[in-house]
N, C-alpha and C positions, 0 to 999 in steps of 0.2 A: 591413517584412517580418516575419512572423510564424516564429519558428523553431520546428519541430518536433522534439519530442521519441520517441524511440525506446523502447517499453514492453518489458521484460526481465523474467522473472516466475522466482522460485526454485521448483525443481522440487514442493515441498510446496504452494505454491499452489493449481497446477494438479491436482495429485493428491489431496489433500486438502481445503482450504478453497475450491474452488469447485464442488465435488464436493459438499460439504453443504449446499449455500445450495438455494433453490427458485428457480420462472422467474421470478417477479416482481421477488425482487431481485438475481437476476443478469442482467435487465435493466439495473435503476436501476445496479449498480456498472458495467456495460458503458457504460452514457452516462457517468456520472462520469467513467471514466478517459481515454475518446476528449474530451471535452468540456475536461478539466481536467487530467491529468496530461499527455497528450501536447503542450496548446499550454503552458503557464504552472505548473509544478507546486509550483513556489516562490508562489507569488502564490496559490492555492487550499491547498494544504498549510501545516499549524503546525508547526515544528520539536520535536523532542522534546528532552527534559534529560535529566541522571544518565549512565544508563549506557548510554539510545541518546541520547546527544549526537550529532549526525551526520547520525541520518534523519529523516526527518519522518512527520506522519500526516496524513491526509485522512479528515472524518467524513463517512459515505455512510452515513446512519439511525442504526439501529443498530451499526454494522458502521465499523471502523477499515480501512482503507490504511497500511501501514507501509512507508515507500518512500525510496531514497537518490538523488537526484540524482548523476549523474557526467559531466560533460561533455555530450553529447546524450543521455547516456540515463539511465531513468527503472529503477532494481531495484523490482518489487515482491517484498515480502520478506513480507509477510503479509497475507490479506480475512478478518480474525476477527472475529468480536463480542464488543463494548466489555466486557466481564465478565470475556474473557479472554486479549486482546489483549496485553498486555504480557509477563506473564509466559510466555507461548506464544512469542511471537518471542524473546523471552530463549535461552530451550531452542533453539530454531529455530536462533538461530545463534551456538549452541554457547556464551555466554557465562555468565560467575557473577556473578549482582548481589550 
């Protein structure tokens, strides 16, 4: 039996980082995430080091997933591109590297 997982997106997401993408790859992330974070997000996502020890990321092209597993469900905590993906989620939540 296949356990599904429950997507949770931090309000900047939605208001922000998906808000600047175009339809073609807010397509491609929309399959990604139905495809790969909601069955197996661990098994498709790389954990991260340093100081997001904790979340992982999923590469969709150009464009990083910054995401935390927690029991059934799945935080997306950032859809930025890889340039500036780290240091934005840093700020994002609230942390000092």
């Amino acid at each position: 039996m296949e356990v599904s997982f429950r997507l949770l997106y931090h309000p900047e997401v939605v208001s922000a980082d998906i808000a600047r993408l175009d339809k073609r790859v807010k397509g491609r992330l929309s399959r990604a995430l139905a495809q790969r974070l909601e069955t197996q997000p661990e098994s498709f996502g790389r954990p991260l080091r340093g100081s997001l020890a904790g979340y992982w990321k999923l590469r969709v092209g150009d464009y990083r997933v910054v995401f935390r597993v927690v029991r059934s469900e799945v935080w997306v905590y950032a859809i930025i591109h890889r340039k500036d993906v780290y240091e934005d989620v840093l700020k994002r939540l609230e942390w000092r590297a």
